[in-house]
N, C-alpha and C positions, 0 to 999 in steps of 0.2 A: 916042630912041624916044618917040612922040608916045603921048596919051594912050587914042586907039583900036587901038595895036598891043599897048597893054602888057595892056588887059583880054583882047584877043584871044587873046595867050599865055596867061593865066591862066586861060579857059575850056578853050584846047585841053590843057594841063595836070591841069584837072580833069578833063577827058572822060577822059584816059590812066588815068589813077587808077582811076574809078570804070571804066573799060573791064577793068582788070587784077584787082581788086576782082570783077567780077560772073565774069571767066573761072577765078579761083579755086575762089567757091561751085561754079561748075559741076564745076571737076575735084572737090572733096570728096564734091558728091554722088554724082558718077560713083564715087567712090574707096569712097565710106560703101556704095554701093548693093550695086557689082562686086564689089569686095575683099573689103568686111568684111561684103558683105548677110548671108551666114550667120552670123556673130557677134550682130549684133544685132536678127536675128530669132528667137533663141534668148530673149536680153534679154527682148523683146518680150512673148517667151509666158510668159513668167517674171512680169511686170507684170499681163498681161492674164489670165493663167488662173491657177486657184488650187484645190489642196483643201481645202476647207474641211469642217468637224467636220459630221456629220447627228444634228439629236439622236435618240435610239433614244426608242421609246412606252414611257413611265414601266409597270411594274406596279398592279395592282388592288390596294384595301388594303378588305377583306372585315369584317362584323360576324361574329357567332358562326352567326347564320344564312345566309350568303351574301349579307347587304344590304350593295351599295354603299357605302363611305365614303367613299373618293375614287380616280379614275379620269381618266384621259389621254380627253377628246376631241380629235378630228380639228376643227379650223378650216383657212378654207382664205384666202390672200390672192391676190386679183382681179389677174393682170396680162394683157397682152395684145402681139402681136408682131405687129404691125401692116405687115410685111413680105410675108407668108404670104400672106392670104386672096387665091384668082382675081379680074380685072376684075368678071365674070361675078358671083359671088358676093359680090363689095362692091358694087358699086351695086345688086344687088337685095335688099340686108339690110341694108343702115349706118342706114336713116332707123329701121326695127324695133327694128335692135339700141339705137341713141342711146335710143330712146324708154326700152324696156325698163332700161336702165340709171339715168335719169333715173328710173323710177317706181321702182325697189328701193333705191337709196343713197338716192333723196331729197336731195341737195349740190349738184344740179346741172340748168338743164332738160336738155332733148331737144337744143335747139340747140346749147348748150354741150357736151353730148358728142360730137357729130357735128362739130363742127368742132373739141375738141382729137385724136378718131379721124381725122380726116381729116389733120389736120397732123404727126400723128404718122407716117401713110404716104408724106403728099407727101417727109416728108425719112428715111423709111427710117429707123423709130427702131424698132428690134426689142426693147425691152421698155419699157413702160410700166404700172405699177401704176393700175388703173384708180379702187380706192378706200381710203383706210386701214382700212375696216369689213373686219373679220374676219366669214366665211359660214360654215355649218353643211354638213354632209354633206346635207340635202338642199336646202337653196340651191343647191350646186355641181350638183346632179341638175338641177335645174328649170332651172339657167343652160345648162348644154350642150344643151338643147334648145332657144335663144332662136337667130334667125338669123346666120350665121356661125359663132360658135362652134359648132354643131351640126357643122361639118364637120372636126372632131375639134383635136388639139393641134398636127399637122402642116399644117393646110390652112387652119386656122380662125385660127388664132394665138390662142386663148384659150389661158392659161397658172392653172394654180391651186395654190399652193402650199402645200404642209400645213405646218399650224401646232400642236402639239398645245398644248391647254389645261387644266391641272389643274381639275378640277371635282370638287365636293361634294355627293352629291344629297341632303344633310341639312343643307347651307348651316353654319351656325355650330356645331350640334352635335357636340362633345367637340372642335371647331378645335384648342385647342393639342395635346392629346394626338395629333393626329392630325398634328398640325406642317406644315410647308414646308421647303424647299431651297429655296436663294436661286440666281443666278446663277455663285456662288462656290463654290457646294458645301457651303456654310452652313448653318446650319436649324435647327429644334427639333424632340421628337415620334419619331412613329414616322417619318414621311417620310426624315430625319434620319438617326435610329440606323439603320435599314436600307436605307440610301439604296443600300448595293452591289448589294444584289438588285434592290432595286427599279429603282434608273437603268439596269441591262441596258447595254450595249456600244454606242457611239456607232459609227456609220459614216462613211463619208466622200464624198463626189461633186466632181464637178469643176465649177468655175464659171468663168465668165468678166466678166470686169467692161467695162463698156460706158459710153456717155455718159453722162454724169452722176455716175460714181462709182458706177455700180449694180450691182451680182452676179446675171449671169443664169444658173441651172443648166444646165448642159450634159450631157444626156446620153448616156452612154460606160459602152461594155464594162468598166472599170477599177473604175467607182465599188463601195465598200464599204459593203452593205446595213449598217444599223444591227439591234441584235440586243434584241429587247426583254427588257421588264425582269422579275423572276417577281412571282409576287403572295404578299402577307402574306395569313393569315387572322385575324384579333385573336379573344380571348374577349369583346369587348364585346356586352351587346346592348343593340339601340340602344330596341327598347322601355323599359328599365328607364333607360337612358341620358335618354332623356327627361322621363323621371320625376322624375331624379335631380337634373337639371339645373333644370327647374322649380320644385322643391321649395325649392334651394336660392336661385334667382334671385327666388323670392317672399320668402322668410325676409330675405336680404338686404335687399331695397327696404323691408319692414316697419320695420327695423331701422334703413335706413340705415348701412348696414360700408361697411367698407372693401374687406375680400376674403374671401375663403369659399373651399372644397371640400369635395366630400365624396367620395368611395370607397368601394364594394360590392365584395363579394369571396363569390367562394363556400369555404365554411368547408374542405373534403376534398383542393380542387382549388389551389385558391390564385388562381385565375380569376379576371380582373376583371374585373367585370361591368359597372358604370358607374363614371367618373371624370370630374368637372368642379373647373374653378379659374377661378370666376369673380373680377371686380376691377372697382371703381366706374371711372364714367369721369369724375367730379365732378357732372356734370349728372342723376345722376337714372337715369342706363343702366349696364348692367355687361357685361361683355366676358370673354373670356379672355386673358388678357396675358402670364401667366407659369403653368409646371405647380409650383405650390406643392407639391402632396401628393408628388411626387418629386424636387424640385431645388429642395427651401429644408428648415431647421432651425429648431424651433420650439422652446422654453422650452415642455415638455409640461403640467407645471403638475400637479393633482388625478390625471388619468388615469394618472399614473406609479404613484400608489401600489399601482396591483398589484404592482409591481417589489420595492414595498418590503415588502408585506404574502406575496412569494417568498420574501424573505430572512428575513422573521421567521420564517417559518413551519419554512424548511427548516435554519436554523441558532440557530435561538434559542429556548427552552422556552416563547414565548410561544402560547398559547391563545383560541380565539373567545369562550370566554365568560370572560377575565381580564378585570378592571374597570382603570379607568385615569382617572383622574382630570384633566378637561380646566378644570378649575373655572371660571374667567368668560370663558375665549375666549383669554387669551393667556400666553403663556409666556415668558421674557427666557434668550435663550442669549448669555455673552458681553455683548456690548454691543448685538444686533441684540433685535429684539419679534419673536413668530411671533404670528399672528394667525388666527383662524377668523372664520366669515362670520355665525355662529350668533350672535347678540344674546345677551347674557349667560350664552351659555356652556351647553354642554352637562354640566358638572358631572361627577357621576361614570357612566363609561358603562363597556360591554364594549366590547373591542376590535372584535370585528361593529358592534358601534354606531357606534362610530367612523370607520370605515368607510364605515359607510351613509349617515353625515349630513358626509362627508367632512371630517374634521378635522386641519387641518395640527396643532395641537399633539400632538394623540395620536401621527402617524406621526413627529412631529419627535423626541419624548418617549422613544417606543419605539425607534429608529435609535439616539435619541444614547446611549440605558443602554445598548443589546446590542452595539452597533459602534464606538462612540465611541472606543474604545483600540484598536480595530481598520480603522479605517478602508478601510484597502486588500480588505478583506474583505467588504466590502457592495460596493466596485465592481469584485470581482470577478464580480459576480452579474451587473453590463449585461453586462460581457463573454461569461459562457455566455447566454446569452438576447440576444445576438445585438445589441445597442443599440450596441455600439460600433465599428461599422464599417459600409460600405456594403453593402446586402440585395444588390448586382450585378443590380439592375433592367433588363431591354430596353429601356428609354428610358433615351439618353444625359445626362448633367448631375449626375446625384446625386452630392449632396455629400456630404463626411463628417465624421458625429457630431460637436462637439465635446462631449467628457467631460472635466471637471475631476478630479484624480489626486493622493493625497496626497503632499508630498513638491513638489511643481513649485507653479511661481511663481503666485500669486494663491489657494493654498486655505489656510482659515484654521480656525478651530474653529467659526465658522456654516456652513462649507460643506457637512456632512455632514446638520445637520439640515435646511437648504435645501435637498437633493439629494433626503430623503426622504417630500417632499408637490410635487415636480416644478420646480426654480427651478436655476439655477444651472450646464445645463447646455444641450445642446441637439441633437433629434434630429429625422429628418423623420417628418410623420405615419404614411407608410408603416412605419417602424421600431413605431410606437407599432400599427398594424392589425397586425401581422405577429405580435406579442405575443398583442392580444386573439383572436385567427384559432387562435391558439395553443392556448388551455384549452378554445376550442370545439371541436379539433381531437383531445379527448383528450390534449392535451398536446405534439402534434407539430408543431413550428415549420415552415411549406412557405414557399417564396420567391414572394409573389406575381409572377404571369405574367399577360404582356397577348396573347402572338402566340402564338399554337397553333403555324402549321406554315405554311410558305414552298412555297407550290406554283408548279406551270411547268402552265397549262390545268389538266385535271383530276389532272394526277400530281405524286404529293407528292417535295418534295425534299428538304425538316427539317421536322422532327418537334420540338417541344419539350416535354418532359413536366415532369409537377410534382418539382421538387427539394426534399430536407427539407433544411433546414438545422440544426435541431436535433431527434432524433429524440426527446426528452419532457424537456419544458422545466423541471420539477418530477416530486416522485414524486408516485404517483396517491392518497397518504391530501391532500400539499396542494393534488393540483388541486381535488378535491371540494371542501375548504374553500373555495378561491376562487371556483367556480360557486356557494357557497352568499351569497358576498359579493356576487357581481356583479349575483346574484337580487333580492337583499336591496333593493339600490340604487334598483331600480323598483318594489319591492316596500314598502318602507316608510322610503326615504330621502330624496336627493336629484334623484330622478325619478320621482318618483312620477305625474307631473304626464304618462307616457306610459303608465301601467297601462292593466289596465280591457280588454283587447282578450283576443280567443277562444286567443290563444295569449299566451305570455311572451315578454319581453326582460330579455336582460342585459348588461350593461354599467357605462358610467362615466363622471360627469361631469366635467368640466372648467374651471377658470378661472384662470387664469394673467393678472399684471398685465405691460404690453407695456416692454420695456425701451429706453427710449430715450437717446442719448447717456452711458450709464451711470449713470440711472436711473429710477429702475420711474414709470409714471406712471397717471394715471388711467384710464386705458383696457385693454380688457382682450382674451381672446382666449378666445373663449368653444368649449368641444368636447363633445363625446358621444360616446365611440366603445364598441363591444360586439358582441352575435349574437344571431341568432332564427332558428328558435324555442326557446327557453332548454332544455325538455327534448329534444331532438335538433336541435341545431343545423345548419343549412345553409348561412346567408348570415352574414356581418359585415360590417360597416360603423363608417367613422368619418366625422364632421359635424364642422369646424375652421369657424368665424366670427371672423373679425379686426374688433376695434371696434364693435360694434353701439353705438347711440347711441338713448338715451331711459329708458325706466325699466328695461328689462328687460338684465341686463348681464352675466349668470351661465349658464354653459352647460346647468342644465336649463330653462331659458325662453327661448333663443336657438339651440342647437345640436340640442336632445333632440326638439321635434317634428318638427324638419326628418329624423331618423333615424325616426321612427315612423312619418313620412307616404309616405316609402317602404316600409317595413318592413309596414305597412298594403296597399300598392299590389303588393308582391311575394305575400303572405298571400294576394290577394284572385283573383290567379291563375296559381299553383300550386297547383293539387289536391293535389299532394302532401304539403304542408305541413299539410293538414286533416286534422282526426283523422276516422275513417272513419263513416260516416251510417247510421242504425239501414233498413234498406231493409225498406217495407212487403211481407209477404206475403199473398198472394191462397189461397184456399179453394181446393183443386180435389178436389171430391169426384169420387163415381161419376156422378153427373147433372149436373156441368161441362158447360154448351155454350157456352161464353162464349169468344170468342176473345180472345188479349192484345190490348187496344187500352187505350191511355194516351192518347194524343193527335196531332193530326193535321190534315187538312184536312177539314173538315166535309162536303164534297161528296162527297168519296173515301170516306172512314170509313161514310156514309148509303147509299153503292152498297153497300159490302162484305156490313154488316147485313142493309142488303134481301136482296139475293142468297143469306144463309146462313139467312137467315129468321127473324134475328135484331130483338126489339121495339127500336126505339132510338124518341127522343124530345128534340127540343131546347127548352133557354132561352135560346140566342141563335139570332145571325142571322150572329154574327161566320164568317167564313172560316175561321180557324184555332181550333179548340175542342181541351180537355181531357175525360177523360171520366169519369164516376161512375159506379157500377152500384146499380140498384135492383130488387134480387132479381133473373130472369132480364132485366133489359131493361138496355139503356145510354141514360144520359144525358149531351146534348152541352151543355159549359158553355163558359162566355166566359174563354180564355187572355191572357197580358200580349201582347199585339202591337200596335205603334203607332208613327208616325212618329220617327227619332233616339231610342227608346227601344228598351231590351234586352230580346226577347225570351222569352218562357218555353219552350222546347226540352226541358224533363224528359217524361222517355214517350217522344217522338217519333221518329221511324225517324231514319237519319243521315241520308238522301236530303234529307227535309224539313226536317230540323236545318239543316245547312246552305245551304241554298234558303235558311231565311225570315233566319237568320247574314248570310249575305253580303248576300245584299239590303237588311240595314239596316245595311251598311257595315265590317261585322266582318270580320279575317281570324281562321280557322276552323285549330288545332290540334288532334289527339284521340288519345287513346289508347283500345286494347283494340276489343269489335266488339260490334253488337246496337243495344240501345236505347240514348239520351240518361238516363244515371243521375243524372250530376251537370254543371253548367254552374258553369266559374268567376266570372261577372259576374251580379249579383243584377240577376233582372228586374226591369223598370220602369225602372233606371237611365240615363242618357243615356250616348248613343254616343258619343265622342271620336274627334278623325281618325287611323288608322292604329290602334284600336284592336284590340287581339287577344284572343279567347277560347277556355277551354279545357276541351274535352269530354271527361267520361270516359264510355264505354260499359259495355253491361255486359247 
């Protein structure tokens, strides 16, 4: 066989092959199509469709007044099905619509939209996200009136898909207390702890996935509406919130700390009014990063000695005015020094004394004579007063107590008098408000609360009311001693440095050395916690500073005016909190012709007079006057009114009360009816944004 017959065979060879080869595919296809096509068009939709999870609209989480804290907006993601839109209807809208998309996203010209729309149609791509920017609810309004998409979601192929996005309308304010949920179902905060109400019932819809690996919704009779979530109402408000939070974010930067909180509480209720936990961020800014005043344990330090001045009181013959000899500051227990802060020593004082100018040897002195062979007997006292376990706070995380215990490993014979001026063990600040809430409370321990009541729209679904957890914490001959200590404290001790104001405080200061690696260093941890106003108490509050740095390193020059300058801003409006105002009386004999006019608008006030035939007479020119009477006649004088400055509204009808109120940016509270008696915000003062004031009538 020559060498042109033999290739010749090995080509008709391969022809055979590959002839037998392609008749194969054909019978598989025929076989895959025929045979099994219902098998693996099942396959298919199994691949290609899919339920997938819808997320349900998060609940609303409310302030005390209905103000927003955080809430589910609608966003919406831009796609398009480029399949849909009539001849008719694309050529006479593609060059409009390119345009219009090119001038909103801004990513792209006019040309470049119009030809990836066009190419998306020439090959039939029935979904395309037209831009990663997330739209607003009325973005998506003003879009579906742009050409094409105008012709709805069936004709137009504008596709818009909601996104919901957590949002804050107070942006940073009380963040961590107000927490997140993560993807995982994670979180901190309230979001967090009530995440069941609040995430509400996922649904489910049917998608399909298409070129590219993309999920387009499909919708079908089947799909499972998602069910939304109910809403929280919290006690915070976010007024005093602001306050609180400021007060303490300045105190901080003064300082330079480390980390800070502080916490208000109303005294009856257990409400928490305001809570922040701020934390440096090293450069100079501070954040919230962690909720310290409920999910950490602090070495309480000075502030404990109420605990300790409980135990004396309730089980030991000791007395306020027994003297006690503190001699130059320090006292040797064992092998350890107890040490006061006092330069040479407060000598020989009364127990009040002691007290007042807080002195560890005193409380050290006094623990170790009356409990000292009783050890288990003083700490039986955190235990009824609540210190040694977790308060069961609505925010998830709190930890619990550690209390050293005679008897178990690590207590020695300094541990009893380290336990009795706040060292040695550790509780969260909330444990330590919950106490001081306590004697303001007449003695009744309540469980602070943050969430009032878990509504669905306007109809409630829980209710949470205030729980006592110890109904009188002492009897009532030592809670008086203790309000007499607490008094004492700002009264002529170690806070004095916050007197001086139209009402009292009482309370406690604090300083505690920071214990690090196992042992105490120079840094400190500075507090003030107590209530006001001291003869009927309403609100308490504690002020925690971690590290402040520079001269000032002791909790009444770091912790105490950040408590006053609230405790000032709550004073200043609540009427209630004021003692009640001598109201002048007016003459009204039998020859009265003088109508009530206090104050008003000058124009109006000058008709009235004329028309009753009444002499009036002015020294201004101003608008808004006050008025004086000079035998039968009235005279109009010049009132406080003037740009970002507060108003004088005393006299004045409600009508014009709040006229000239809001117009100079206030929002307007008021009880009772009549005339403007009393105004919370001293005129002439400047306006502040979202500031609030509060009217009484009368």
């Amino acid at each position: 066989m020559n060498i042109k017959q033999s290739i010749l065979l090995r080509v008709r060879v391969a022809f055979l092959f590959m002839l037998i080869f392609a008749l194969a595919v054909v019978a598989k296809i025929g076989h895959l199509q025929f045979v099994q096509g219902d098998k693996w068009e099942k396959i298919g939709e199994r691949i290609s469709f899919d339920n997938k999870r819808v997320k349900a609209t998060r609940g609303n989480i409310y302030s005390d007044n209905g103000s927003l804290l955080a809430t589910d907006l609608p966003f919406y993601k831009v796609a398009f099905d480029a399949t849909l839109p009539a001849d008719t209807v694309w050529k006479k809208g593609i060059d409009k619509l390119a345009n219009n998309l090119s001038a909103f996203f801004k990513n792209k010209s006019a040309k470049e939209y119009k030809q990836m729309l066009a190419d998306a149609r020439s090959s039939g791509k029935r979904y395309m996200v037209l831009s990663r920017k997330q739209i607003d609810y009325q973005d998506k309004k003003m879009m579906m009136e742009w050409p094409i998409f105008r012709e709805g979601r069936l004709r137009g192929g504008a596709i818009f898909e909601k996104v919901n996005v957590r949002y804050r309308p107070f942006s940073n304010l009380s963040r961590r207390t107000i927490g997140f949920v993560n993807e995982n179902d994670k979180g901190a905060g309230l979001e967090y702890s009530f995440n069941a109400q609040l995430g509400g019932q996922d649904g489910y819809a049917y998608y399909q996935k298409i070129a590219g690996g993309v999920w387009k919704p499909v919708f079908d009779a089947n799909n499972v509406k998602a069910v939304d979530g109910l809403d929280i109402q919290t006690t915070l408000d976010i007024n005093l919130q602001d306050v609180a939070e400021t007060a303490l974010h300045n105190a901080m930067m003064k300082h330079n700390a480390d980390d800070g909180l502080v916490v208000v509480m109303k005294v009856n209720t257990g409400e928490i009014k305001a809570i922040s936990n701020l934390s440096s961020d090293g450069n100079g800014n501070f954040y919230e990063k962690f909720n310290f005043a409920a999910g950490m344990v602090f070495e309480p330090g000075s502030t404990f000695k109420l605990v300790t001045m409980i135990a004396l009181l309730e089980d030991s013959p000791v007395e306020l005015n027994d003297s006690i000899d503190v001699g130059n500051g320090e006292y040797t227990f064992y092998n350890r020094t107890v040490r006061d802060h006092e330069e040479d020593g407060l000598g020989v004082v009364s127990v009040q004394e002691a007290f007042e100018h807080s002195s560890n040897v005193a409380m050290a002195k006094l623990v170790d004579k009356h409990f000292g062979v009783r050890p288990e007997k003083f700490v039986d006292y955190i235990d009824k007063l609540k210190l040694s376990k977790p308060l069961g706070l609505q925010i998830a995380g709190e930890p619990m107590p550690k209390i050293k215990r005679p008897g178990e490993k690590g207590w020695s014979g300094i541990s009893l008098p380290w336990m009795a001026y706040g060292y040695g063990f550790e509780i969260t600040p909330m444990h330590t408000l919950a106490l001081y809430n306590a004697v303001a409370n007449e003695g009744k321990m309540v469980k602070p609360i943050i969430v009032k009541s878990i509504r669905k729209a306007d109809e409630e679904e829980e209710e949470f009311e205030t729980e006592v957890i110890n109904s009188k914490i002492c009897s009532s001959e030592t809670l008086g001693k203790l309000k007499t200590l607490l008094e004492g404290v700002v009264e002529r001790g170690t806070a004095q440095n916050i007197k001086g104001t139209h009402y009292r405080i009482a309370g406690k200061t604090g300083t505690a050395q920071i214990l690090d690696n196992g042992h105490y260093t120079k840094k400190y941890l500075t507090s003030f916690v107590g209530y006001f106003p001291a003869h009927n108490p309403q609100y308490s509050a504690i002020v925690l500073i971690k590290n402040p740095r520079g001269w000032y390193q002791y909790g009444s020059s770091v912790a105490a005016p950040v408590f006053k300058e609230i405790a000032d801003n709550i004073y200043a409006r609540d009427i209630d909190l004021h003692e009640p105002m001598a109201v002048r009386k007016f003459a009204h004999g039998e020859d009265e012709v003088l109508p009530v006019i206090r104050a008003g608008n000058q124009q109006e006030l000058t008709m009235l007079c004329n028309e009753l035939g009444i002499s009036n007479h002015s020294q201004t020119e101003e608008e808004w006057v006050k008025t004086s009477r000079n035998g039968a006649a009235v005279n109009w004088k010049k009132t406080t009114v003037g740009k970002d400055l507060v108003p004088d509204v005393t006299g004045m009808t409600f009508r014009d009360a709040v006229y000239l109120l809001e117009k100079s940016g206030l929002h307007v509270s008021y009880e009772g009816k009549g005339r403007v008696k009393q105004q919370s915000l001293t005129p002439g003062g400047r306006v502040g944004k979202g500031n609030r004031i509060y009217l009484r009538l009368g």
